[in-house]
C-alpha positions as CSV (number, residue, x, y, z in Angstrom):
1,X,31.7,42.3,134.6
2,X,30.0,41.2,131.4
3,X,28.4,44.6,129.7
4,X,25.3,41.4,128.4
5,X,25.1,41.2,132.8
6,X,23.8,44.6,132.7
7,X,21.4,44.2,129.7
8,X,19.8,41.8,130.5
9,X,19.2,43.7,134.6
10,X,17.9,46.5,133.3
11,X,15.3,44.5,131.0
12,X,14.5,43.1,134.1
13,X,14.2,46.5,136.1
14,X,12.0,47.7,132.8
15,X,9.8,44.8,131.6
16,X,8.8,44.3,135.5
17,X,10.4,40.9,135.7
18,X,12.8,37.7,134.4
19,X,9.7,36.1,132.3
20,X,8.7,39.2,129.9
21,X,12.3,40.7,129.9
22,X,13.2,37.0,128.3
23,X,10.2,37.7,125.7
24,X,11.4,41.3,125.4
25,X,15.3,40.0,124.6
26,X,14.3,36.9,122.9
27,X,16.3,34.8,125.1
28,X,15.6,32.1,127.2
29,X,14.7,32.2,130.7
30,X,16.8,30.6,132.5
31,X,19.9,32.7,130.2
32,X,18.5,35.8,132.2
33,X,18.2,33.9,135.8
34,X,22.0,32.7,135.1
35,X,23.1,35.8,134.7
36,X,21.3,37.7,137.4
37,X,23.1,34.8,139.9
38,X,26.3,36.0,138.7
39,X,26.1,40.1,138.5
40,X,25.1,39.4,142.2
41,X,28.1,37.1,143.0
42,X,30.1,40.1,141.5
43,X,28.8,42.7,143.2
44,X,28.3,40.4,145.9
45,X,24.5,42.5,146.8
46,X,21.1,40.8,146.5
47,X,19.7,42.8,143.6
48,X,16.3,41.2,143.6
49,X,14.1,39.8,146.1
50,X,12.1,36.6,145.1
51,X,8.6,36.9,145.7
52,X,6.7,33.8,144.3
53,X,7.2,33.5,141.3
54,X,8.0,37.0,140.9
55,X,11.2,39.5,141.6
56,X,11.1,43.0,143.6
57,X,14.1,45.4,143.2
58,X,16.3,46.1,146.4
59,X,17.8,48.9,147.5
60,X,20.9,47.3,146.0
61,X,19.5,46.7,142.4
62,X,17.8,50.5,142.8
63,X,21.3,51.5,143.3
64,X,22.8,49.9,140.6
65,X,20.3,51.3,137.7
66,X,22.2,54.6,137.2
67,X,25.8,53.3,136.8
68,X,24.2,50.2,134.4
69,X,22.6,52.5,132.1
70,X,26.1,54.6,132.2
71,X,28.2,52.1,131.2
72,X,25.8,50.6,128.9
73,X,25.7,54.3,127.2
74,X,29.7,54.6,127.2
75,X,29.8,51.3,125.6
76,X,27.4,52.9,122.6
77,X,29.4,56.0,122.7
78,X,32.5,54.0,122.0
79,X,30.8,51.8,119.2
80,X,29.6,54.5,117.7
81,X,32.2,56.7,117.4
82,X,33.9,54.5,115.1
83,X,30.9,55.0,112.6
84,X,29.4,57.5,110.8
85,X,27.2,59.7,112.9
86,X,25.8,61.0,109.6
87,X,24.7,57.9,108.9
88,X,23.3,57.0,112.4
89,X,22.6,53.1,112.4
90,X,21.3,52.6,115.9
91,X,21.9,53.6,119.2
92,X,19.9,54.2,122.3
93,X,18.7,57.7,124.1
94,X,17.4,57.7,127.7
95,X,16.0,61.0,128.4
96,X,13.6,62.4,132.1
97,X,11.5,64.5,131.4
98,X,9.1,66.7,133.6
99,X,5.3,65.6,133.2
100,X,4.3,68.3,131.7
101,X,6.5,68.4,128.7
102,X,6.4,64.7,127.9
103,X,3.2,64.8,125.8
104,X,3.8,68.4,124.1
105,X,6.3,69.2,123.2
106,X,8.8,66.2,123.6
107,X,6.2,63.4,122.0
108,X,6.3,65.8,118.8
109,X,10.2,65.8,118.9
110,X,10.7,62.0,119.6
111,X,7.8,61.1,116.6
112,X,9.7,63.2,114.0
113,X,12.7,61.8,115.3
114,X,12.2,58.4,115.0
115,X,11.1,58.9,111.3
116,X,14.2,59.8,110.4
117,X,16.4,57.7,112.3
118,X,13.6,54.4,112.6
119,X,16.9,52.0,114.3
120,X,16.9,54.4,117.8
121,X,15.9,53.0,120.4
122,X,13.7,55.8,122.7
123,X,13.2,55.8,126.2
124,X,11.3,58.2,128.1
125,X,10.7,58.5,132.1
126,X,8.0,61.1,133.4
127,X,8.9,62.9,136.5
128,X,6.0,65.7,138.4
129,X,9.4,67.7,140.2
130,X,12.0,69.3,138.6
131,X,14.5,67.8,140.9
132,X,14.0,64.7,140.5
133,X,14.6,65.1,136.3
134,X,17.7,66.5,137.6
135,X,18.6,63.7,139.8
136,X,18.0,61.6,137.2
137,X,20.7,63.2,134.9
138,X,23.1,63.8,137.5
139,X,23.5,60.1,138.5
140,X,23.2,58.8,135.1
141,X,19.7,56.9,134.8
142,X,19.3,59.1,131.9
143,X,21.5,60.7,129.5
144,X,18.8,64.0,128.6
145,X,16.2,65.9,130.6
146,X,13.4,68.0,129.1
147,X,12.4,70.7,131.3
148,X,11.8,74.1,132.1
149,X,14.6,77.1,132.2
150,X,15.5,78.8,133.5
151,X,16.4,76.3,136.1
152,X,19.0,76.8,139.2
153,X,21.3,73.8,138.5
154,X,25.0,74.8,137.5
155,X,26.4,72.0,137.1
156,X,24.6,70.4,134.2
157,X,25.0,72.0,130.8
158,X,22.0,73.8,129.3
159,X,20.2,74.2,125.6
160,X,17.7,76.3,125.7
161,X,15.3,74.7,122.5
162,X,11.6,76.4,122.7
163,X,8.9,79.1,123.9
164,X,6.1,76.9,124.9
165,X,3.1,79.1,124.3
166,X,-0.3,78.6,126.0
167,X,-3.8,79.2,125.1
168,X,-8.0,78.5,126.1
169,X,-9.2,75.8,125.0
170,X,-13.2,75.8,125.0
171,X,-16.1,73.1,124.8
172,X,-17.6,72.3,121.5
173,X,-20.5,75.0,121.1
174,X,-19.0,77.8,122.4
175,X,-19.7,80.8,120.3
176,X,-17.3,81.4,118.0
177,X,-17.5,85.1,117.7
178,X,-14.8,85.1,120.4
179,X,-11.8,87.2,119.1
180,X,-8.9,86.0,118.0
181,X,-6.8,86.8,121.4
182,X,-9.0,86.5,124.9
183,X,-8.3,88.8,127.6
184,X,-7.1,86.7,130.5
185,X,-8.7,88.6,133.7
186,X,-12.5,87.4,131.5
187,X,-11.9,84.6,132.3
188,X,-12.8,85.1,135.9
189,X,-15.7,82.6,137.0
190,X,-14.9,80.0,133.9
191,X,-15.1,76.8,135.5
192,X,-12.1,74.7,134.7
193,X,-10.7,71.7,134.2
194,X,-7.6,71.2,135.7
195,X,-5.3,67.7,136.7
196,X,-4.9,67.1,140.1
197,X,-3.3,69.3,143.1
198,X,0.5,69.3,143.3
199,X,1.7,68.2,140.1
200,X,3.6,70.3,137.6
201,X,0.7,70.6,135.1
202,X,-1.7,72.2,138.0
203,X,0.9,74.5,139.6
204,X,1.9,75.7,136.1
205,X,-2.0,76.5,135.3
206,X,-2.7,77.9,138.3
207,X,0.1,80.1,138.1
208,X,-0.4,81.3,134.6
209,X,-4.1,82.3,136.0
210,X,-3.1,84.3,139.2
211,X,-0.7,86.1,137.1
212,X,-3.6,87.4,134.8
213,X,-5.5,88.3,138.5
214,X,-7.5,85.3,138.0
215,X,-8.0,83.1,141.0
216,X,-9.1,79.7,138.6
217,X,-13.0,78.4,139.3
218,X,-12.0,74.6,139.4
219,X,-15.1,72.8,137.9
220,X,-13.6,69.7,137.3
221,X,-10.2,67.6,139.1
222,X,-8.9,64.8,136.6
223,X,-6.4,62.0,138.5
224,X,-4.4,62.1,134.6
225,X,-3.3,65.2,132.8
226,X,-4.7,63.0,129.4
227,X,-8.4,63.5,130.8
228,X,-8.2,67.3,130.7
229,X,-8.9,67.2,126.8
230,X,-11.7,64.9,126.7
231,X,-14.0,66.9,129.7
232,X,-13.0,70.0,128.0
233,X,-14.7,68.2,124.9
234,X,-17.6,66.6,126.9
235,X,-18.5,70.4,127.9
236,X,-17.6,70.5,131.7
237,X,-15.9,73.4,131.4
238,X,-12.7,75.6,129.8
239,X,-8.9,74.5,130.2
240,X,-5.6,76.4,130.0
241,X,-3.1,74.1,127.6
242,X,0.0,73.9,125.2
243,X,-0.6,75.0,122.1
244,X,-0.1,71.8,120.2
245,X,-2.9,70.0,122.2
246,X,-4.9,72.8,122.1
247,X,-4.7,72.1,118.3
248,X,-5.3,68.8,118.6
249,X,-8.9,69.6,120.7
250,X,-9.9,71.8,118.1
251,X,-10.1,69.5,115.5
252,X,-12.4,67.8,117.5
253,X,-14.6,70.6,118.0
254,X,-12.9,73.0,120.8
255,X,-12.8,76.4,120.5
256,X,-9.4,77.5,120.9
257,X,-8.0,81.2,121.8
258,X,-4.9,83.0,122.5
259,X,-4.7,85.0,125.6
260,X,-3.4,88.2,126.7
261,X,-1.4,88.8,128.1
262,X,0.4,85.9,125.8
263,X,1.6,83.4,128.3
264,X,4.4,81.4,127.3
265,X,7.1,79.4,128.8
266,X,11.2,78.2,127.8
267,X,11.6,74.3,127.7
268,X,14.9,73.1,127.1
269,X,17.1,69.6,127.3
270,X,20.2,69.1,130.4
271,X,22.5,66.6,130.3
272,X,25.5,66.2,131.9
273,X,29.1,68.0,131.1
274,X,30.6,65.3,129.6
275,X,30.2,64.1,125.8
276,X,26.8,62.9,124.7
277,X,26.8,59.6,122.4
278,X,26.1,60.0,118.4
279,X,22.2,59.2,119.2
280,X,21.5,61.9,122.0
281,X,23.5,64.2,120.2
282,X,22.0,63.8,117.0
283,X,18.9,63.9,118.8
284,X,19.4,67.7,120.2
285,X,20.5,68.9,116.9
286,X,17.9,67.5,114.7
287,X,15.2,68.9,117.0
288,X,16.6,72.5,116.8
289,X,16.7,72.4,113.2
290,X,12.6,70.6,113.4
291,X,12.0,74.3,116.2
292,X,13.7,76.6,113.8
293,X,11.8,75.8,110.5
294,X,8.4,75.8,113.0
295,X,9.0,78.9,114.3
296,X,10.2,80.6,110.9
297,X,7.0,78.7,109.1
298,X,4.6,80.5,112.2
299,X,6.1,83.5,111.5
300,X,5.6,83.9,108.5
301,X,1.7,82.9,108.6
302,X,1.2,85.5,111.4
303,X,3.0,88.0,109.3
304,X,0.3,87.4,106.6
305,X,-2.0,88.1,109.3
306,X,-2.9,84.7,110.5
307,X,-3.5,84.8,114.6
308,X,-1.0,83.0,116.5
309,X,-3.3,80.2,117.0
310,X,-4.6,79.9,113.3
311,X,-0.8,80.1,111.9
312,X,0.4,77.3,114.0
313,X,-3.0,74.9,113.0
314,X,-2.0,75.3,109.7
315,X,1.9,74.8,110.2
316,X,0.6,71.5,112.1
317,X,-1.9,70.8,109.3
318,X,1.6,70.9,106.8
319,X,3.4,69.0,108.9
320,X,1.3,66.3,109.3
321,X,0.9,66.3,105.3
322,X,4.4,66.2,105.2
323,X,5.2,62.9,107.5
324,X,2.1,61.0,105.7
325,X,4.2,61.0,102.8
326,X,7.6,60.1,104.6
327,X,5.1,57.1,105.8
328,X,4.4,56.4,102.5
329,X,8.3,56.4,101.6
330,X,9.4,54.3,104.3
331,X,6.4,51.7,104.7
332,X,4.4,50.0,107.5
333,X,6.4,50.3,111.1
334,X,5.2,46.6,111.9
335,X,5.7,43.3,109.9
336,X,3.8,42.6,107.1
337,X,1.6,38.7,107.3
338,X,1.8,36.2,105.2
339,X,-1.7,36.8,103.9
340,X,-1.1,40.0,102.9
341,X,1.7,39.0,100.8
């Protein structure tokens, strides 16, 4: 079996079909068909159904995704090893990770990461159940999962890498003679804006409410977790987030609080037992160091006597400082024109 078979199926399975995964590869369309023709004579499975013009996986080809990417990543993990990991020169991580992580924190990790190490290829699947980021890991679709610990699962190995802390966000307006930290059971008869029922994001809030005695006033129910943000803005009514997009609402005009009692939560990465590549590994170590200095630079604001929520807007605030520069250093992520030349 030809490792380019594989490629060029799951750039199939990824860009939704034969035509954009061409574009995607820069190869020519018939190339891919070709190919696809003979993985199936190998495997001797139908791995796409035609439809038109178009392809639909099968059961076969949904079967086959896992132990592609596997061998795909062993074949990096062999390349690789023979080079420099200091030095990493490409490389490619697959990581699962539950919804409500994906935006904050893992975005943050995977930005800063990609700064450093621009030749990484990133890819990132959402999942609303813990089980099936698991799954995921276990069968080899994806090399990391970021999630929540603790978690029941012993046979995947564990790093635990953050306290994700949580806080009230309120609409623009509100007054802001709030104190710093707001007693959770006052906020009984908020309304709320909250994602919809049965996802990760809405059990997690929910929970973090009843804990405080709160049973949550639900003004507002938002299909996406990304609209939470903008009706807490538009003024329909109070939302329990992450800190970091908290943050990110108060520069554009919410009023943002730490609760008490402080209601925080453990993320971490799971992968399986054996040896990650170069990439995934430098990944997990590069973040720790990233969650180290943010925790030590926190610290040390909130030691000054900086709330929790004021220290980490100004860590942010450095941060941000910091990687316009690297920007700077590095130059424009996309081609420069002739015209501008």
């Amino acid at each position: 079996m030809d490792p380019r078979q594989l490629e060029y199926f799951l750039a199939v399975v990824e860009h939704g079909g034969i035509n954009r995964a061409a574009t995607a590869l820069r190869v020519a369309q018939p190339s891919i068909s070709q190919s696809l023709r003979r993985l199936e004579k190998e495997v001797q499975a139908t791995l796409f159904h035609r439809v038109g013009r178009g392809v639909v996986l099968s059961a076969a080809g949904e079967a086959l995704i896992g132990p592609a990417r596997q061998v795909l990543r062993d074949l990096d993990l062999a390349r690789e090893a023979v080079s420099a990991v200091n030095h990493l020169q490409g490389g490619r991580i697959d990581i699962a990770a539950l919804s409500d992580t994906s935006t904050d924190p893992l975005s943050v990790w995977v930005a800063q990461f990609r700064v450093k190490h621009p030749l990484v290829h990133v890819r990132v699947e959402e999942r609303d159940r813990l089980g099936e980021v698991v799954d995921m890991v276990k069968d080899g679709a994806c090399e990391l999962g970021i999630t929540v610990l603790p978690m029941g699962v012993n046979d995947l190995t564990h790093h635990f890498l953050v306290d994700q802390h949580f806080v009230v966000a309120f609409p623009p307006g509100t007054p802001t003679d709030l104190p710093d930290v707001v007693e959770a059971n006052s906020l009984d008869g908020v309304p709320f804006v909250m994602g919809e029922r049965n996802t990760a994001s809405r059990d997690n809030v929910e929970a973090i409410l009843r804990a405080c005695g709160v049973e949550p006033l639900v003004a507002v129910e938002v299909p996406q977790r990304g609209a939470v943000v903008p009706m807490v803005l538009s003024g329909a009514g109070a939302a329990i987030l992450p800190q970091r997009i908290a943050l990110e609402a108060r520069q554009r005009g919410a009023v943002v609080r730490d609760l008490s009692p402080h209601v925080s939560r453990s993320v971490g990465a799971i992968h399986r037992p054996d040896r990650l590549t170069p990439a995934a590994a430098m990944f997990l170590d590069y973040t720790k160091q990233q969650l180290a200095s943010w925790e030590r630079a926190v610290s040390r604001r909130m030691d000054a006597g900086s709330s929790r929520v004021d220290a980490a807007a100004e860590v942010v605030a450095a941060i941000e400082r910091r990687q316009r520069e690297q920007f700077r250093e590095i130059g424009p992520i996309y081609p420069r024109s002739p015209a501008s030349e």
